[in-house]
N, C-alpha and C positions, 0 to 999 in steps of 0.2 A: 176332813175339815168342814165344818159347818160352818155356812154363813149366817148369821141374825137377819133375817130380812126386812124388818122392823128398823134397823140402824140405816138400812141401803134406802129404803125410802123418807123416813124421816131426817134425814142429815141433809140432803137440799134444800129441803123445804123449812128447816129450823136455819139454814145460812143464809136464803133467802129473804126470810122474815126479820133474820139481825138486818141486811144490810138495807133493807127499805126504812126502817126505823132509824137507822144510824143519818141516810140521805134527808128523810125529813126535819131531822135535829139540825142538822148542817145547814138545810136550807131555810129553817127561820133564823134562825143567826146572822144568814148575809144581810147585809147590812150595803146599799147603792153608796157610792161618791157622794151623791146630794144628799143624803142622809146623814152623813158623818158630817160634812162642811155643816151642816143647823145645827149638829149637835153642838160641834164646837162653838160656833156663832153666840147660839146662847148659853153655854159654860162662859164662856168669855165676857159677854153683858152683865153677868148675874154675879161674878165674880171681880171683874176688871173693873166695871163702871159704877 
């Protein structure tokens, strides 16, 4: 049975690199409490009033 050695090394280091891309996408997304409450704020003036 042969191993590909190529796959044993690159397969970390390609899962690794999805999941720091995936963490940063996530992390501008979030969005603080006081950032929603102005969002809403001014949907509501702009719409409401």
């Amino acid at each position: 049975m042969v191993m590909n050695h190529e796959i044993i090394i690159f397969t970390p280091i390609f899962a690794s690199l999805i999941g720091i891309i995936v963490l940063r996408i996530l992390k501008k997304r979030k969005r603080s409490a006081k950032s929603i409450y102005k969002l809403i704020d001014d949907l509501e003036k702009k719409y409401i009033y």
